[in-house]
C-alpha atoms as one frame of an Amber mdcrd trajectory, in Angstrom:
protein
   0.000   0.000   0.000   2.907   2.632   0.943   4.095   2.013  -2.778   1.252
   4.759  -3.501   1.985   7.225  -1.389   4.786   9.506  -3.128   2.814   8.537
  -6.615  -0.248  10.204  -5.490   1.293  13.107  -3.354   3.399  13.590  -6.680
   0.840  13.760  -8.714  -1.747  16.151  -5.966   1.317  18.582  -6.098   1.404
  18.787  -9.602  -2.519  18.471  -9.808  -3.565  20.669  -6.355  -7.351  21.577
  -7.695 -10.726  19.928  -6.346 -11.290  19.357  -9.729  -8.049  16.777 -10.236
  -9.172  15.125  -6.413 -12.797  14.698  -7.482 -11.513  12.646 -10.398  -9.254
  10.796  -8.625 -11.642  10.320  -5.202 -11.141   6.439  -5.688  -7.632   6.926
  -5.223  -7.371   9.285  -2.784  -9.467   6.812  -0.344  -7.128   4.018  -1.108
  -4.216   5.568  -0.150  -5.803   7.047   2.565  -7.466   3.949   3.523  -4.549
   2.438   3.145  -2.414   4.998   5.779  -4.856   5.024   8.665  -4.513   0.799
   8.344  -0.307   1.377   8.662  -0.696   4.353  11.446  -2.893   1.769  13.099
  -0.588  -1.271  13.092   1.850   1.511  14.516  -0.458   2.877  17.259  -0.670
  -0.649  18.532   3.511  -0.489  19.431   3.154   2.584  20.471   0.666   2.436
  23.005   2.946  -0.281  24.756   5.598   2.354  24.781   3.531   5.260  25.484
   0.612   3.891  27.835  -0.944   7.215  28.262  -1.933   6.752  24.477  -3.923
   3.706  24.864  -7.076   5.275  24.189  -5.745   7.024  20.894  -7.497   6.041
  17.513  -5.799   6.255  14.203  -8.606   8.926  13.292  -6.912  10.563  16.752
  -3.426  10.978  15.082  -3.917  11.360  11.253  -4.003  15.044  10.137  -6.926
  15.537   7.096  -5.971  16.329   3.961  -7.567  19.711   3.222  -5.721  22.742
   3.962  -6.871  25.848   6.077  -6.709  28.593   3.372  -8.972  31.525   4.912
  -5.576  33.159   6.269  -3.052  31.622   3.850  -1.987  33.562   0.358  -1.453
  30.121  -0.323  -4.911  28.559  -1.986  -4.002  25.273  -2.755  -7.008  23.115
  -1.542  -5.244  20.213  -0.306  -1.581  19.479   1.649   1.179  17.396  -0.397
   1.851  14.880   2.291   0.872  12.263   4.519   1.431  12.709   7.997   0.646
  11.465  11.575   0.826  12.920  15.134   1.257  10.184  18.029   0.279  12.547
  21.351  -1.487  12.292  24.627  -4.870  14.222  23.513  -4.138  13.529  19.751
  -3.415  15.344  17.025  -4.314  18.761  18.313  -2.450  18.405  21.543   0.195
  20.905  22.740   2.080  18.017  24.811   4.962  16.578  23.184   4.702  13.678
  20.810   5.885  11.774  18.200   5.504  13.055  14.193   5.712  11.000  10.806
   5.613  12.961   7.632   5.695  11.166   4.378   6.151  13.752   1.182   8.243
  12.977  -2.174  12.154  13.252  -1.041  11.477  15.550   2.067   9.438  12.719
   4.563  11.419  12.426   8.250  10.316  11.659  11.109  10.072  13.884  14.163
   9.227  14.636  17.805   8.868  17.262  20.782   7.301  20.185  21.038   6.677
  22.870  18.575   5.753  26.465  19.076   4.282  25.773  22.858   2.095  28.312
  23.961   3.975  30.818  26.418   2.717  28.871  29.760   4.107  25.415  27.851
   6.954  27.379  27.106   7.951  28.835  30.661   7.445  24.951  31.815   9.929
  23.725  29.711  12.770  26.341  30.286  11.725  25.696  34.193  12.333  22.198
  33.439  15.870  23.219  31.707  16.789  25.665  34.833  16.467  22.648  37.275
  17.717  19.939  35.620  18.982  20.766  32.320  21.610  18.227  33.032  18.859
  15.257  32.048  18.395  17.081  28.899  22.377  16.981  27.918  22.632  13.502
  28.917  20.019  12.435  26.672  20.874  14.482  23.714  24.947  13.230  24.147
  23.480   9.880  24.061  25.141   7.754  21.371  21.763   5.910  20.381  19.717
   9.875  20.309  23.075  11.407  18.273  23.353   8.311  16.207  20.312   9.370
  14.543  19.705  13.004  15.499  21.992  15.924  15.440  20.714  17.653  18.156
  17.344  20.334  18.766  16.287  21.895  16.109  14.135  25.710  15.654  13.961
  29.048  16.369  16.388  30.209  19.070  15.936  34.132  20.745  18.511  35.772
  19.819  18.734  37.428  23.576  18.428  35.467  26.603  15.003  34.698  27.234
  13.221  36.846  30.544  14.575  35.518  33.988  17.539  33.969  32.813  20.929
  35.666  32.384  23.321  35.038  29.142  25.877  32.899  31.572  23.658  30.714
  32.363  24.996  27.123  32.117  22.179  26.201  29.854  21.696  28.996  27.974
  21.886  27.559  24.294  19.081  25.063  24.978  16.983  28.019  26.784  17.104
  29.945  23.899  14.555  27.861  21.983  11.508  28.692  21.184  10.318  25.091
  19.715  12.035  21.755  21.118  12.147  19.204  18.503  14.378  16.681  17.110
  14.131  15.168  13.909  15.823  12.559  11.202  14.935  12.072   7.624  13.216
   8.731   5.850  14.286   8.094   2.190  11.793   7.462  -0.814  13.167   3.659
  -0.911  12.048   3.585   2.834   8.444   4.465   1.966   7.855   2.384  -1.102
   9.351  -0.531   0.484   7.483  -0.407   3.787  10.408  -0.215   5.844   9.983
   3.088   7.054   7.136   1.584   9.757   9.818  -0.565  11.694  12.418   2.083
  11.491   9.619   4.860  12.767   9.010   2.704  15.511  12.503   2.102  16.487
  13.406   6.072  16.426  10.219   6.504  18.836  11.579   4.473  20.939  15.076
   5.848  21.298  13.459   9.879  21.096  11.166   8.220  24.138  13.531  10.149
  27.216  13.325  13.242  25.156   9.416  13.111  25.529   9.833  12.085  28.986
  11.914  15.441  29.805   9.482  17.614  28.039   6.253  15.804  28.720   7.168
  16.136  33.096   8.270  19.109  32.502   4.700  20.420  31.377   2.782  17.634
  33.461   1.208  20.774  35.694  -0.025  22.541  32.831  -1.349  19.584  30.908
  -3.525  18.032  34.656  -3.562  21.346  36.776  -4.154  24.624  34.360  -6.180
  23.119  31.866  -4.341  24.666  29.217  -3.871  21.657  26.457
């Protein structure tokens, strides 16, 4: 089923009008049909490693297709790639969680937190203040730098409020988004494979989420804010 994938998101980009989908609706719900049935067969590892997932549905985690063009310059009905978002609350949550993207020659997969809301955002650099020595450890892991090269995003280009510029950690308080990510080749996605390596770079991001996700526990059971 993967096999269709980059076909059809090849041929959407080059194709983006209702009128194109419309005429190709039969194909759009296989591959569709098809993704939710692989995000599934993932969701069922996951949950092991993530418990606090176990009540996530594929439907939970798989972003639609259709675009949000009121605000965008950008009218293009419908997105170019495939993609999934493995989170406590789903898809729309703020927590941290775990990302696949599948597009022709740019899919990766990904995970963290990006652009958290201020509150999220104080957590986290809280989190940093008190024990940013966690966060080093895992990112100096060999496994985490074998196949990431470290946080990616924005960074202030000042020190961020409360915290002065010598501050031990201040590279890693500087960010404004916290993720990590590593790319998946086309071969990857045709063949399949790219399901049993997802899973296996979960599982070694998994202490990243763990710093991130206690360090905005409070906000997500205590403010109602996510």
């Amino acid at each position: 089923m993967s096999r269709q994938y980059l076909e059809f998101l090849k041929d959407l980009s080059e194709n983006n009008t209702k009128e194109w989908m419309d005429e190709n609706r039969a194909l759009y719900l296989s591959v569709k049909d098809g993704f939710i049935q692989e995000v599934n067969e993932m969701l069922e590892e996951i949950k092991v490693l993530e418990p606090g997932m176990a009540n996530l549905r594929p439907k939970d985690c798989v972003f639609r297709q259709n675009r949000d063009i009121r605000f965008s310059q950008n009218k293009a009905p419908y997105k170019t790639n495939l993609a999934a978002y493995f989170a406590v609350g789903g898809k729309k949550s703020e927590g941290p969680g775990y990302y696949l993207h599948i597009q022709p020659g740019s899919s990766f997969i990904a995970g963290g937190v990006w652009m958290p809301s201020a509150e999220v955002l104080k957590k986290i650099r809280q989190e940093i203040d008190y024990s940013g020595n966690l966060l080093v450890d895992i990112l100096e892991n060999p496994d985490f730098k074998s196949w990431f090269s470290g946080i990616e995003g924005d960074q202030l280009k000042t020190s961020p409020r409360d915290y002065d510029s010598d501050h031990p950690y201040i590279d890693l308080l500087r960010f404004k988004s916290f993720i990590v990510s590593t790319p998946l080749s086309d071969k990857e996605i045709k063949s399949g494979e790219f399901k049993e390596k997802t899973l296996s770079v979960f599982k070694v991001m998994k202490p990243f989420h763990d710093f991130l996700h206690q360090a905005i526990e409070d906000v997500e059971s205590g403010d109602g804010l996510l």
